[in-house]
N, C-alpha and C positions, 0 to 999 in steps of 0.2 A: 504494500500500500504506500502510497503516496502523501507527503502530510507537508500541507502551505508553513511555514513558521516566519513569522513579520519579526524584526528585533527593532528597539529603541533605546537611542542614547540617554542614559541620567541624566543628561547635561546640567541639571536642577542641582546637582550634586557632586558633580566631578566638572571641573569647568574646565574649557579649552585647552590648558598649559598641563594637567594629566596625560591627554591624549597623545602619547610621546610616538615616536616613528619604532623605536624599541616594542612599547607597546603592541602596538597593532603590527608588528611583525611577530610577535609571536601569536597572535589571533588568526594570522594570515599562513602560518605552519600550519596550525588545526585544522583551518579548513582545506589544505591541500592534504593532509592525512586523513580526513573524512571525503573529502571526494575520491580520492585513490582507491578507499576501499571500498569506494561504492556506496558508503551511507548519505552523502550527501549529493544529490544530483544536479542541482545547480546554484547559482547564487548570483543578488544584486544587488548594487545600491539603490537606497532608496533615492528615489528623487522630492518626493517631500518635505522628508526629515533626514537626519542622521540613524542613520540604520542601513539593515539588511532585510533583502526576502530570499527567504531560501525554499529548498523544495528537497526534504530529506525521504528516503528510502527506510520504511519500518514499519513494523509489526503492529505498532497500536500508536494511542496517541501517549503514553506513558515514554514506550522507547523515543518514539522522536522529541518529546520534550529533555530526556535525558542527552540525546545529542547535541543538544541545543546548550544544554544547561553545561556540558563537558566542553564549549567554549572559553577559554580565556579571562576574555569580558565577564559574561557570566557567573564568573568563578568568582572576581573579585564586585560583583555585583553593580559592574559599570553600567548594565542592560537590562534591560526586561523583554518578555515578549508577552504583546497586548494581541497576538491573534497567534494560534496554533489549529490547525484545521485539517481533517481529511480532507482527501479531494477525489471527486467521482468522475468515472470518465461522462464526456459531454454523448447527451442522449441524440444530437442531434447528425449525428454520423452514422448511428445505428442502421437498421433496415428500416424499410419503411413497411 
């Protein structure tokens, strides 16, 4: 299964001069070791906010919150995610 995961920056609580290049390179390892093994299948910036959408490969919504939560950021609780979602294939490809 397939599961949407939105992330968003604390910014409310970590201000700009946290967000070091160190930092997010080591956020930026994690997620090339979760795409390699296949848990995570893609990823973006946001363009609204500071964040990411991702599109994790998992069994329930438990694992891919776990994925999510085995982030970096997350860890140090720079992030949240305000949307974690199944997602169904579109009915409209189907047969008719």
């Amino acid at each position: 299964m397939q599961f949407l995961v939105l992330t968003q920056r604390k910014l409310d609580k970590f201000p700009a001069e946290l967000w070091t290049p160190e930092l997010l390179e080591t956020e930026s390892q994690r997620v090339r070791t979760m795409y390699t093994a296949g848990s995570l299948r893609s990823i973006w910036r946001r363009a609204d906010m500071p964040g990411a959408a991702m599109i994790y490969e998992a069994t329930s919504e438990e694992e891919a919150r776990a994925l999510a939560g085995s982030l970096p950021l997350a860890q140090r609780g720079m992030i949240e995610f305000p949307v974690v979602t199944k997602l169904e294939p579109y009915q409209g490809f189907g047969p008719r």
